[in-house]
N, CA, C and O atoms as a GROMACS GRO file, in nm:
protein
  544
    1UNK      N    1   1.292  -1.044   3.537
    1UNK     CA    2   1.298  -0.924   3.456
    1UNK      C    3   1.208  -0.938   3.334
    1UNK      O    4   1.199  -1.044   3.272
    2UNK      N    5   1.132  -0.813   3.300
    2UNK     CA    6   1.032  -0.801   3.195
    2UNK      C    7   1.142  -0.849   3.055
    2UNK      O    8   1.252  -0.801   3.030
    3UNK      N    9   1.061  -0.970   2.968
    3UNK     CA   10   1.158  -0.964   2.836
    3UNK      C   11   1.131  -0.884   2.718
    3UNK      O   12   1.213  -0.863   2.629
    4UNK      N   13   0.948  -0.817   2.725
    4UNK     CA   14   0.915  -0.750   2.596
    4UNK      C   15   0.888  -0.612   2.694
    4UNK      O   16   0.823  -0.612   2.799
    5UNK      N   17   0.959  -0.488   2.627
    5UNK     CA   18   0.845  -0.392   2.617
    5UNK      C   19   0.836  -0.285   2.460
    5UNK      O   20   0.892  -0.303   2.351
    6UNK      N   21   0.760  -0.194   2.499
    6UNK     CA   22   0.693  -0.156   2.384
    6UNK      C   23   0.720  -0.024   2.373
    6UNK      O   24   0.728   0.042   2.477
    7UNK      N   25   0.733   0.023   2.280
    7UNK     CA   26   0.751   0.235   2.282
    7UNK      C   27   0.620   0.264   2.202
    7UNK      O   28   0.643   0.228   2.087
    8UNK      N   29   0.489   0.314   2.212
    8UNK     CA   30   0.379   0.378   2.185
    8UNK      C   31   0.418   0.545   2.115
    8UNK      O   32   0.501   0.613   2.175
    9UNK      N   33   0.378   0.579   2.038
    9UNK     CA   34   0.412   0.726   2.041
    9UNK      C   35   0.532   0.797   2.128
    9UNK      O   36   0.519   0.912   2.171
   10UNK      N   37   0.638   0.727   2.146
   10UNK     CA   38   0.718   0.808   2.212
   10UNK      C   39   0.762   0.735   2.349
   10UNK      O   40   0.868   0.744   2.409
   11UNK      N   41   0.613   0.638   2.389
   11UNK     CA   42   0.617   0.677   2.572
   11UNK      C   43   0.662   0.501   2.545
   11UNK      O   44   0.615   0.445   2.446
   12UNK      N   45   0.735   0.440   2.620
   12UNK     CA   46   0.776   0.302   2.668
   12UNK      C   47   0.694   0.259   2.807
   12UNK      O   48   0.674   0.311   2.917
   13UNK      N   49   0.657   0.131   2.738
   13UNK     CA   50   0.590   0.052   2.873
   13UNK      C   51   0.615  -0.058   2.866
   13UNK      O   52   0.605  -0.128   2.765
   14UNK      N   53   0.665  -0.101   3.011
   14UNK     CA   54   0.727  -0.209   3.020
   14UNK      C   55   0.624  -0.326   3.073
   14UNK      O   56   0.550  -0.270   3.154
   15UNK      N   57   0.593  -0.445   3.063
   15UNK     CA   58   0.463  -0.509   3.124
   15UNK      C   59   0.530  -0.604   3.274
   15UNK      O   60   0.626  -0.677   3.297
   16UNK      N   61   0.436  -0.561   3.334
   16UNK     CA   62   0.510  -0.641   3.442
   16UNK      C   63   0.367  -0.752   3.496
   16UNK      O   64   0.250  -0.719   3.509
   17UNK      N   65   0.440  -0.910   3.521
   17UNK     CA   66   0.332  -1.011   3.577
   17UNK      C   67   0.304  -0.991   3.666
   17UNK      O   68   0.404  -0.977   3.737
   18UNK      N   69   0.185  -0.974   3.736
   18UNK     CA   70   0.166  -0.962   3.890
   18UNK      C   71   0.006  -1.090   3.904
   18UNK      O   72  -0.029  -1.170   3.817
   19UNK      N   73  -0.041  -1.072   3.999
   19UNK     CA   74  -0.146  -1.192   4.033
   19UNK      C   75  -0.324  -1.094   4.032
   19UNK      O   76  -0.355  -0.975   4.024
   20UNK      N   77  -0.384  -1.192   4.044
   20UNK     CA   78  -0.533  -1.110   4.036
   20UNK      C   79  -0.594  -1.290   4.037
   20UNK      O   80  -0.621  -1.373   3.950
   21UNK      N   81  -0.595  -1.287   4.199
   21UNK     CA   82  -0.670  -1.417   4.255
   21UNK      C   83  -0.576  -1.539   4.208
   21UNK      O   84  -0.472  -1.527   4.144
   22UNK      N   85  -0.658  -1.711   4.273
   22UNK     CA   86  -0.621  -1.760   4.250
   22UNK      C   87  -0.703  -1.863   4.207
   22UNK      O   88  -0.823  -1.867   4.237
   23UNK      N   89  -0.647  -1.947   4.138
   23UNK     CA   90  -0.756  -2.098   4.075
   23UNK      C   91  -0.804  -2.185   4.231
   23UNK      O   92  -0.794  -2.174   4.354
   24UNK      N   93  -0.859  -2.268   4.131
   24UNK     CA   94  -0.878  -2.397   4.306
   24UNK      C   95  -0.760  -2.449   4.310
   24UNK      O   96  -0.741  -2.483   4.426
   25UNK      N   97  -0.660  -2.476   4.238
   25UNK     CA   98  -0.563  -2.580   4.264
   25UNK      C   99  -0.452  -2.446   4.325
   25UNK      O  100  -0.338  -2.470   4.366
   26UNK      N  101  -0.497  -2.340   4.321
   26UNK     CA  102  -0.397  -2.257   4.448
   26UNK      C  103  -0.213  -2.202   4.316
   26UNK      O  104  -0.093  -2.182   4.328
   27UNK      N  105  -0.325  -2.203   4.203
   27UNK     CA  106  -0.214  -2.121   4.124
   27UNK      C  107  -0.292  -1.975   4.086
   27UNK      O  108  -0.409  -1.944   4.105
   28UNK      N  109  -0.197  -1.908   4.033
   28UNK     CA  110  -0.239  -1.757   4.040
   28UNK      C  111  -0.318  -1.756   3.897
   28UNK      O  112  -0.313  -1.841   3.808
   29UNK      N  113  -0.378  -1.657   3.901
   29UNK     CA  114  -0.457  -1.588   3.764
   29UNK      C  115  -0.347  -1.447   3.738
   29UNK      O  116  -0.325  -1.360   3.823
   30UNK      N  117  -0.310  -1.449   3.649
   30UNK     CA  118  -0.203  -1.368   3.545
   30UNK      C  119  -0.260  -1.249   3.544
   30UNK      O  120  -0.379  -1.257   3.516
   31UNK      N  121  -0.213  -1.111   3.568
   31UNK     CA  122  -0.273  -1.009   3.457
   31UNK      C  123  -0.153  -0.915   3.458
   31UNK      O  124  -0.055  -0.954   3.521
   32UNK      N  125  -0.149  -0.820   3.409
   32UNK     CA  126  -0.039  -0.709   3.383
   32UNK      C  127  -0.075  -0.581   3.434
   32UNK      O  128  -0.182  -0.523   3.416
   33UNK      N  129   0.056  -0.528   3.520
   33UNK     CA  130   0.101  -0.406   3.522
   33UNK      C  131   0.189  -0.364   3.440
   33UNK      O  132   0.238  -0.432   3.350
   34UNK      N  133   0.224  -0.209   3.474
   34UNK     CA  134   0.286  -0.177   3.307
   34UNK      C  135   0.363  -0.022   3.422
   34UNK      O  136   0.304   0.075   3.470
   35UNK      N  137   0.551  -0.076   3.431
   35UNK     CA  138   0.589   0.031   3.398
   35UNK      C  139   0.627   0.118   3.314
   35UNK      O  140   0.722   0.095   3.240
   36UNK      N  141   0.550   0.253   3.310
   36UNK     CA  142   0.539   0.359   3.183
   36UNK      C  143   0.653   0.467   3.201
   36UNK      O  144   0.656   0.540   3.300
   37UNK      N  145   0.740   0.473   3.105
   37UNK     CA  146   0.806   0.606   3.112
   37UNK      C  147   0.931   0.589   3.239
   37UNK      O  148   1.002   0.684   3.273
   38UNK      N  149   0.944   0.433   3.307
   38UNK     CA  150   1.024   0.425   3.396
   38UNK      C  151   0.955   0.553   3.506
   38UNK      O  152   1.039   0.569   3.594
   39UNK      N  153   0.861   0.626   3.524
   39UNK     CA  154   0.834   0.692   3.641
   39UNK      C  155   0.717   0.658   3.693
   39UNK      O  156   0.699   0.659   3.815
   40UNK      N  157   0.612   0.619   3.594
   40UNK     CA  158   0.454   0.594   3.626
   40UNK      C  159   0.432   0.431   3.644
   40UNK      O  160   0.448   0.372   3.537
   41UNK      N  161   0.402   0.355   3.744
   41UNK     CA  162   0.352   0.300   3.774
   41UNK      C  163   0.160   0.232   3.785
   41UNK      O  164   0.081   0.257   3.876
   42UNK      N  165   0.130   0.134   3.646
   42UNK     CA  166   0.037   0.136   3.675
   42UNK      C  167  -0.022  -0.036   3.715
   42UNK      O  168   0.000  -0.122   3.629
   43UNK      N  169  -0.097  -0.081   3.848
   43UNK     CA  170  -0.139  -0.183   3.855
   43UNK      C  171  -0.302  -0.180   3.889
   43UNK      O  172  -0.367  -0.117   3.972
   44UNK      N  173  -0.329  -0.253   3.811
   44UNK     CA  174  -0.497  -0.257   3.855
   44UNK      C  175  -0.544  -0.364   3.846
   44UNK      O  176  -0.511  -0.413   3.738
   45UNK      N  177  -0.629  -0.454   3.924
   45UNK     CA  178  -0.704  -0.588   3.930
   45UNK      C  179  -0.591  -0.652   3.958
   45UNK      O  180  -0.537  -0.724   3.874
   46UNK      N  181  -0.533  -0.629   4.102
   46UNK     CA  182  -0.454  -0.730   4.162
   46UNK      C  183  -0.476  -0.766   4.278
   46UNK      O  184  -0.540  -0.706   4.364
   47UNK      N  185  -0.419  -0.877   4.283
   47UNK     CA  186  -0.447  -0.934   4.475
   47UNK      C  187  -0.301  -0.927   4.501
   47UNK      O  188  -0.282  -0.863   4.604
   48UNK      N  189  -0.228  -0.954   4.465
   48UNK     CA  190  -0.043  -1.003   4.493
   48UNK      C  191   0.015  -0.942   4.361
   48UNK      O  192  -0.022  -0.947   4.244
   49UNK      N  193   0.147  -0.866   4.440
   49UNK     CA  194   0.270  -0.843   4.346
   49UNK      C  195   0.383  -0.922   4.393
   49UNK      O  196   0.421  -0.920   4.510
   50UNK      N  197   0.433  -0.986   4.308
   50UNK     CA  198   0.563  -1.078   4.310
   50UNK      C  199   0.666  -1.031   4.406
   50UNK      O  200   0.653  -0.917   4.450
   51UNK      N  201   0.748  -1.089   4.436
   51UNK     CA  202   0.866  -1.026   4.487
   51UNK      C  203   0.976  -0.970   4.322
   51UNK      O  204   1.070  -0.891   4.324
   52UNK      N  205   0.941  -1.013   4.250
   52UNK     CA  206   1.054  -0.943   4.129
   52UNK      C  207   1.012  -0.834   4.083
   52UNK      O  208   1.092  -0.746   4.052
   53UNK      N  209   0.859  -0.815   4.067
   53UNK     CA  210   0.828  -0.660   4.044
   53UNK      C  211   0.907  -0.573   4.105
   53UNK      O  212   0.980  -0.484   4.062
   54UNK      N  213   0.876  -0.622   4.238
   54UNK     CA  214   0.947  -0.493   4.377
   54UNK      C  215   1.035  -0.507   4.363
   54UNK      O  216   1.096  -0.410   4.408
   55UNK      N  217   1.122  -0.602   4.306
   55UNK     CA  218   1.266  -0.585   4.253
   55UNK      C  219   1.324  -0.516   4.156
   55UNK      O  220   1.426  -0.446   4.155
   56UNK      N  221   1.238  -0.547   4.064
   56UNK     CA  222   1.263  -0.475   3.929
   56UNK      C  223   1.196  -0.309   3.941
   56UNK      O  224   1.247  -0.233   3.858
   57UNK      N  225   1.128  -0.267   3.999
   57UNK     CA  226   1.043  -0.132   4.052
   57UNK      C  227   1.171  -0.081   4.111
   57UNK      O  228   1.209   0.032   4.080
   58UNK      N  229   1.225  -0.138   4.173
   58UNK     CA  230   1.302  -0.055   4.312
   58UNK      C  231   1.401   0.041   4.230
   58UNK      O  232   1.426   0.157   4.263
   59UNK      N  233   1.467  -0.040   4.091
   59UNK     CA  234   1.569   0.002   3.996
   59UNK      C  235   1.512   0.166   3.935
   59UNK      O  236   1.591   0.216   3.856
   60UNK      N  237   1.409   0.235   3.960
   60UNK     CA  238   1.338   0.376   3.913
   60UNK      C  239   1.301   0.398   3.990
   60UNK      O  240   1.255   0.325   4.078
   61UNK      N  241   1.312   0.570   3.982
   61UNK     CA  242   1.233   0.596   4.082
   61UNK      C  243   1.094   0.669   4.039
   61UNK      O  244   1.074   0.773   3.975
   62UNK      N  245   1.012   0.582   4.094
   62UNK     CA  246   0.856   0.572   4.075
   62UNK      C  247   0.775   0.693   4.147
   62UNK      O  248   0.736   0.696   4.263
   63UNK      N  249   0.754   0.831   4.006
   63UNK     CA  250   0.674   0.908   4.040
   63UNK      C  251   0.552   0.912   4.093
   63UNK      O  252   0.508   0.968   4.194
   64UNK      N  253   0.498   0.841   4.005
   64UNK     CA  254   0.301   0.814   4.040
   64UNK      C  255   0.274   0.633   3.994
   64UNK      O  256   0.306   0.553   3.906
   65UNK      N  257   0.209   0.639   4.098
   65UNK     CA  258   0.138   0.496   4.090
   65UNK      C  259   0.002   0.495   4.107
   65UNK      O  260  -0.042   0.557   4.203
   66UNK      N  261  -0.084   0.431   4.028
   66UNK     CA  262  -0.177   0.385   4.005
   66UNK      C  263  -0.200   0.283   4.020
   66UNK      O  264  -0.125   0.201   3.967
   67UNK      N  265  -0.331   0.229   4.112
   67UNK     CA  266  -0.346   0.100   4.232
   67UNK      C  267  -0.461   0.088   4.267
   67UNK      O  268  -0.536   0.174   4.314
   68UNK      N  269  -0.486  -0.070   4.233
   68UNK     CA  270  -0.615  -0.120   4.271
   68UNK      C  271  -0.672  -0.046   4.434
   68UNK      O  272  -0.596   0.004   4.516
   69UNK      N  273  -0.757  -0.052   4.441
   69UNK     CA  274  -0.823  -0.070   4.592
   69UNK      C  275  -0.981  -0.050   4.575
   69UNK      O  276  -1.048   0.044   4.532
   70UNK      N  277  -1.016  -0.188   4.631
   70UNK     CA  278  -1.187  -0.217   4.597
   70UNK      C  279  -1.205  -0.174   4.762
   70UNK      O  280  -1.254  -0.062   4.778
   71UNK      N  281  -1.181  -0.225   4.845
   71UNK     CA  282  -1.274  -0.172   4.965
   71UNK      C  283  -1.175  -0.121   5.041
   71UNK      O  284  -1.054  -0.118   5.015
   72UNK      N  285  -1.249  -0.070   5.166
   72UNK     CA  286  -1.125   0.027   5.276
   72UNK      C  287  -1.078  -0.073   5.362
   72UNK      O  288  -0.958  -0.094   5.383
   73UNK      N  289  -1.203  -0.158   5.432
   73UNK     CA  290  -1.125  -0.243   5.539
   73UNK      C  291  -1.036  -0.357   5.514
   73UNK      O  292  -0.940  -0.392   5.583
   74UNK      N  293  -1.086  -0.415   5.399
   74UNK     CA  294  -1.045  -0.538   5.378
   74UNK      C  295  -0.974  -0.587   5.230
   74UNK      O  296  -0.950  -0.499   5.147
   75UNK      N  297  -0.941  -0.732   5.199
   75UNK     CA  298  -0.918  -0.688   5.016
   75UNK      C  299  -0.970  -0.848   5.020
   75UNK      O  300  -1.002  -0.914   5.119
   76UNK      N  301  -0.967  -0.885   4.891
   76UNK     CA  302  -1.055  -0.983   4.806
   76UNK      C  303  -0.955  -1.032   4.780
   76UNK      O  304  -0.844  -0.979   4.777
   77UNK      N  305  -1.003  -1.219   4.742
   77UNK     CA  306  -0.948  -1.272   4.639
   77UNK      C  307  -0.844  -1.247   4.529
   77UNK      O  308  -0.738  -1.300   4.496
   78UNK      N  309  -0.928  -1.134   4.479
   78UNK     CA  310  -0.863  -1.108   4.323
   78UNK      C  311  -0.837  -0.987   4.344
   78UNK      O  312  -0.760  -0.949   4.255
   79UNK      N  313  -0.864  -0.897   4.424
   79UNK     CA  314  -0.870  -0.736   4.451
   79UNK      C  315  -0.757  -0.675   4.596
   79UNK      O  316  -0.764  -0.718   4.711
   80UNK      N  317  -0.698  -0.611   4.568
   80UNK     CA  318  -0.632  -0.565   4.701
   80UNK      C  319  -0.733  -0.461   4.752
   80UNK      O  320  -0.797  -0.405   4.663
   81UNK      N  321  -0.758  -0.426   4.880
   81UNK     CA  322  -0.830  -0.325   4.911
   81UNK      C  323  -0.713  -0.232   5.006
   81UNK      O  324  -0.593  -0.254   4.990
   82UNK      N  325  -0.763  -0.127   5.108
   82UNK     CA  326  -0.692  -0.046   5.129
   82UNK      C  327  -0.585  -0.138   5.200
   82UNK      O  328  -0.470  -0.116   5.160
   83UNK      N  329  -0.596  -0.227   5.286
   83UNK     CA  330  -0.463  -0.292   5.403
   83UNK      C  331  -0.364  -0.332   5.328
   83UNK      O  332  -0.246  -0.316   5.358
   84UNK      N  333  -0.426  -0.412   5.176
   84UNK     CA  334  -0.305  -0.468   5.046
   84UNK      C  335  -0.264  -0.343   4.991
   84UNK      O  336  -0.145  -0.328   4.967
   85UNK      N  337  -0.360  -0.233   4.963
   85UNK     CA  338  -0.290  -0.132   4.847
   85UNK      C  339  -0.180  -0.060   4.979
   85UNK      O  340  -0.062  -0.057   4.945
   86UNK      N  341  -0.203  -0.020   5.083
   86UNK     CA  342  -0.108   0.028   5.169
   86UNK      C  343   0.020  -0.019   5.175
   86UNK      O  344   0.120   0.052   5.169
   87UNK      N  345   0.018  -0.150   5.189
   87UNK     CA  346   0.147  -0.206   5.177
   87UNK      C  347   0.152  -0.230   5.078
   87UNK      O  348   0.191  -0.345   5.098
   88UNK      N  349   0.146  -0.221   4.936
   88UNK     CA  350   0.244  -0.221   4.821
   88UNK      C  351   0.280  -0.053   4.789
   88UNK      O  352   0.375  -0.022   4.717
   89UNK      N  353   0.195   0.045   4.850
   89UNK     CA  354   0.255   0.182   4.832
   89UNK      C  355   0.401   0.193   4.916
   89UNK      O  356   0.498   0.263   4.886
   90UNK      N  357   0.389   0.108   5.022
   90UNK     CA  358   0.490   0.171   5.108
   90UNK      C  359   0.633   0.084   5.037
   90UNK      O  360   0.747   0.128   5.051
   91UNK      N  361   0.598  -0.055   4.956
   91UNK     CA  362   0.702  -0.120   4.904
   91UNK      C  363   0.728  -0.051   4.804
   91UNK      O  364   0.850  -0.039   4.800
   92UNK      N  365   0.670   0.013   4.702
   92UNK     CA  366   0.686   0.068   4.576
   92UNK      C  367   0.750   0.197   4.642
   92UNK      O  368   0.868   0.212   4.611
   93UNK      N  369   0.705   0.281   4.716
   93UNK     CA  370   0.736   0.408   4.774
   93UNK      C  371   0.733   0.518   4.650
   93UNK      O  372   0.829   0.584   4.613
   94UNK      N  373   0.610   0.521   4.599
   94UNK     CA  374   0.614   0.626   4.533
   94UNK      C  375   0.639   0.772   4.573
   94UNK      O  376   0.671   0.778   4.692
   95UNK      N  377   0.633   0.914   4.503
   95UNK     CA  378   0.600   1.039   4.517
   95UNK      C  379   0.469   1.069   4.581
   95UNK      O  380   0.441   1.130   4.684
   96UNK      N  381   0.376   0.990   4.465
   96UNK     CA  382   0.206   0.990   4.495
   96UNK      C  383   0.182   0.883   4.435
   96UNK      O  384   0.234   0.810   4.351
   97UNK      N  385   0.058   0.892   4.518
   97UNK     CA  386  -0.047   0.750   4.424
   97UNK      C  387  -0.135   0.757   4.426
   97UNK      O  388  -0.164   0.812   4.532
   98UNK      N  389  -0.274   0.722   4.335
   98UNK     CA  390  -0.394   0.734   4.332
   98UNK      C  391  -0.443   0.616   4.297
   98UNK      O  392  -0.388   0.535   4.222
   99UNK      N  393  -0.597   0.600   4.376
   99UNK     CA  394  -0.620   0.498   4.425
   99UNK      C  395  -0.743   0.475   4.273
   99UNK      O  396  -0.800   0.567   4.213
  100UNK      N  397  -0.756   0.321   4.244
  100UNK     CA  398  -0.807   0.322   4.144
  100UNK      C  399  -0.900   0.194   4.160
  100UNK      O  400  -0.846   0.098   4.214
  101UNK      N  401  -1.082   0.174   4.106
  101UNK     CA  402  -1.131   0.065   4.089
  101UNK      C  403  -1.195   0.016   4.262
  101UNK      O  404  -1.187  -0.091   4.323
  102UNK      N  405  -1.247   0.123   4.293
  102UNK     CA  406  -1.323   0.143   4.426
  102UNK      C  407  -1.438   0.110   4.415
  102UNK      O  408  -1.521   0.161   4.339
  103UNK      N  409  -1.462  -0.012   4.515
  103UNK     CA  410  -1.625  -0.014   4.548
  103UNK      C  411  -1.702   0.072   4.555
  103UNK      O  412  -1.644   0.172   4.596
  104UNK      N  413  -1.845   0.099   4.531
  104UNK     CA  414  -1.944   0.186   4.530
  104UNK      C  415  -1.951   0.275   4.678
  104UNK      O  416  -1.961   0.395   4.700
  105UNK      N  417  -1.941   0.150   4.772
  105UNK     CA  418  -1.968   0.186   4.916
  105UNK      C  419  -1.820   0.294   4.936
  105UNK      O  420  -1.819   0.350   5.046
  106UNK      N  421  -1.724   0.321   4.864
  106UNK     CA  422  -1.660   0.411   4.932
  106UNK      C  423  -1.637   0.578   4.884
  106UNK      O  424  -1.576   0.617   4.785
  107UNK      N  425  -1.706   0.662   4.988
  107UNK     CA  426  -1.740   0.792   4.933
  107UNK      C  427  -1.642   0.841   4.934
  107UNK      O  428  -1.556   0.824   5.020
  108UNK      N  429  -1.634   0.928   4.815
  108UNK     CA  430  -1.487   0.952   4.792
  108UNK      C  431  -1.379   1.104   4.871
  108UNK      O  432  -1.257   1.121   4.877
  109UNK      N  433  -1.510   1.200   4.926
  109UNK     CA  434  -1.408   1.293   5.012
  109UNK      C  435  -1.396   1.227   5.126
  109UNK      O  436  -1.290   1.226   5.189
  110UNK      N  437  -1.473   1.182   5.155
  110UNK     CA  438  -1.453   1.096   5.338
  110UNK      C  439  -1.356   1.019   5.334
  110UNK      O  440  -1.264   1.024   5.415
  111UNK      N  441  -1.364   0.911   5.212
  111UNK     CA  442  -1.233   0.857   5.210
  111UNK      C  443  -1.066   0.908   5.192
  111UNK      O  444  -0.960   0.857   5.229
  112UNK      N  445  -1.100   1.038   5.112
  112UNK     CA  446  -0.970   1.118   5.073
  112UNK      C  447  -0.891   1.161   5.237
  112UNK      O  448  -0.774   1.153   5.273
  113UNK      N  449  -1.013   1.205   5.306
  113UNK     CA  450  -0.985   1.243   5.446
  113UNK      C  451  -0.951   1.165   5.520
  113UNK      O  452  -0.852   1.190   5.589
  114UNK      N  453  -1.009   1.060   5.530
  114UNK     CA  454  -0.898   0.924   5.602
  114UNK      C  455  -0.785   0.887   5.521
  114UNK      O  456  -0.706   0.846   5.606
  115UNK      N  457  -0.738   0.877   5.428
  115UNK     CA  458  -0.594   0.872   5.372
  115UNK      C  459  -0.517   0.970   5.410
  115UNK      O  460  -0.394   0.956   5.417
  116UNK      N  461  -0.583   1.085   5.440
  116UNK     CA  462  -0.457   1.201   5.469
  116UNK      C  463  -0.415   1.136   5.570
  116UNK      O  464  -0.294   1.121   5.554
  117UNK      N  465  -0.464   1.070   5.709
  117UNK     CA  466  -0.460   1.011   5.812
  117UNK      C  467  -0.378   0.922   5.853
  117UNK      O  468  -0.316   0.906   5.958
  118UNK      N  469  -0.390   0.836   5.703
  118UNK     CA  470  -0.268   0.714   5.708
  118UNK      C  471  -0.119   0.712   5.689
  118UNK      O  472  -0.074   0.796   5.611
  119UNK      N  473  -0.065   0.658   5.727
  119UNK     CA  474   0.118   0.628   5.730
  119UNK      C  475   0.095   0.568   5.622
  119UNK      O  476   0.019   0.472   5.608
  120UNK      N  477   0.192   0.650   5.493
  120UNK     CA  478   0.235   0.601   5.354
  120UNK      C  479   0.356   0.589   5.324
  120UNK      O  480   0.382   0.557   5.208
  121UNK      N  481   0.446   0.606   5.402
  121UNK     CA  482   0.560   0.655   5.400
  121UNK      C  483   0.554   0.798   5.343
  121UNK      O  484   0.650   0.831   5.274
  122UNK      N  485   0.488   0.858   5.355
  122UNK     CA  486   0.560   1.027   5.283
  122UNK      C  487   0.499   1.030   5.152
  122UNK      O  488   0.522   1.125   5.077
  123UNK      N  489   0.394   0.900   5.104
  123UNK     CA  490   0.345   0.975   4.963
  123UNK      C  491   0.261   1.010   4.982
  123UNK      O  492   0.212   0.996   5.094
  124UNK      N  493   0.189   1.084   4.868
  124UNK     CA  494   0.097   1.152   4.903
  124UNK      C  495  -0.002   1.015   4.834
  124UNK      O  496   0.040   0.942   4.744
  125UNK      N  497  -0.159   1.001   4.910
  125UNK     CA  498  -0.221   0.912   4.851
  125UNK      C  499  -0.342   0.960   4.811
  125UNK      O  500  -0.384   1.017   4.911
  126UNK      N  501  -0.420   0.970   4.727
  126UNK     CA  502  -0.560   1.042   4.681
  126UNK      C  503  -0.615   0.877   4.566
  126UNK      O  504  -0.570   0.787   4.496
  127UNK      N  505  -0.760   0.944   4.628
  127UNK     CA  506  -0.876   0.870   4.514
  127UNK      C  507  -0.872   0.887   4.380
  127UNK      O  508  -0.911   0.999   4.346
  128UNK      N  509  -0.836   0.813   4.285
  128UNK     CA  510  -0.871   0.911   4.159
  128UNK      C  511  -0.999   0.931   4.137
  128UNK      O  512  -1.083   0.911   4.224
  129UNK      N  513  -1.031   0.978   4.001
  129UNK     CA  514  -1.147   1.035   3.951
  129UNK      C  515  -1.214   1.057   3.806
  129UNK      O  516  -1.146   1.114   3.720
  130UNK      N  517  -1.312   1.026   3.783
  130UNK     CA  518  -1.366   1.084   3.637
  130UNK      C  519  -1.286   1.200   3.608
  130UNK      O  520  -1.270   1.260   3.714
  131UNK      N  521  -1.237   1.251   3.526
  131UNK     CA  522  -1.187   1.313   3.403
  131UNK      C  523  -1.055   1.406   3.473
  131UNK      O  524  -1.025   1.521   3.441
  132UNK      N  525  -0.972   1.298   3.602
  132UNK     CA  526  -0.862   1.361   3.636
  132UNK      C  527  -0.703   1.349   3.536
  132UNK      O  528  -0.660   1.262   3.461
  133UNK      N  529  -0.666   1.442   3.568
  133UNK     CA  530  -0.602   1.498   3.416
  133UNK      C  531  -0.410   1.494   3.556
  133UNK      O  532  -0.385   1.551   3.662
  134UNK      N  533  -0.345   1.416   3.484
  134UNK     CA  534  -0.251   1.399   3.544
  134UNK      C  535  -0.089   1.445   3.468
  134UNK      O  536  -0.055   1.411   3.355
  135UNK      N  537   0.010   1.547   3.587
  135UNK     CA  538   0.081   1.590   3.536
  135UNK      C  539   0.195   1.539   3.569
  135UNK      O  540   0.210   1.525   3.691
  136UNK      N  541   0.298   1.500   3.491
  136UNK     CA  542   0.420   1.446   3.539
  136UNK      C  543   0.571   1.510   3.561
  136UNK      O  544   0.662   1.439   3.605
   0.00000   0.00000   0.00000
């Protein structure tokens, strides 16, 4: 369980540890997600989420998530791409989620159109975007 979080203007965010690659000796590199507002979900520059996130996540229910994904076929080291971001949407089970921190190579209506395609469990999944304006 998260021990610090923070209230900003109003909005609470909670930081949560998750992974983003690993050293040579096969320990993780640290970085933070942050549940906001108990509904918004945000992780970016990850390879692995813990099993206690998804523990501690499961306790809200998680409107929108925001989620790495560098490439479609495959994921990286330090990066989940679509096969990792798929399966942490379907563990998180958001409302929606938008996909965040995409390789160059992936065009973004073609790709929107193959996500409609995919089994998310029922969320809705979209690319984000330059100057998308999000409502909760």
């Amino acid at each position: 369980r998260p021990e610090v979080e923070s209230v900003i203007g109003g909005v609470r965010f909670v930081p949560l540890l998750v992974e983003h690659g690993t050293r040579s000796d096969s320990t993780p590199y640290h970085c933070l997600a942050f549940l906001i507002d108990s509904m918004i979900l945000y992780i970016s520059d990850v390879s692995r989420v813990p099993e206690e996130v998804y523990e501690y996540v499961r306790e809200y229910e998680v409107e929108l998530l925001i989620l790495d994904c560098l490439f479609k076929d495959k994921d990286m080291q330090s990066h989940v791409g679509w096969p990792g971001a798929q399966c942490i949407i379907k563990r998180v089970n958001p409302k929606r989620a938008y996909l965040v921190g995409m390789d160059h190579c992936i065009e973004h209506d073609s790709f929107n159109r193959f996500l409609e395609t995919e089994d998310c469990g029922g969320c809705l999944v979209q690319l984000a975007y330059d100057g998308l304006e999000l409502c909760i």
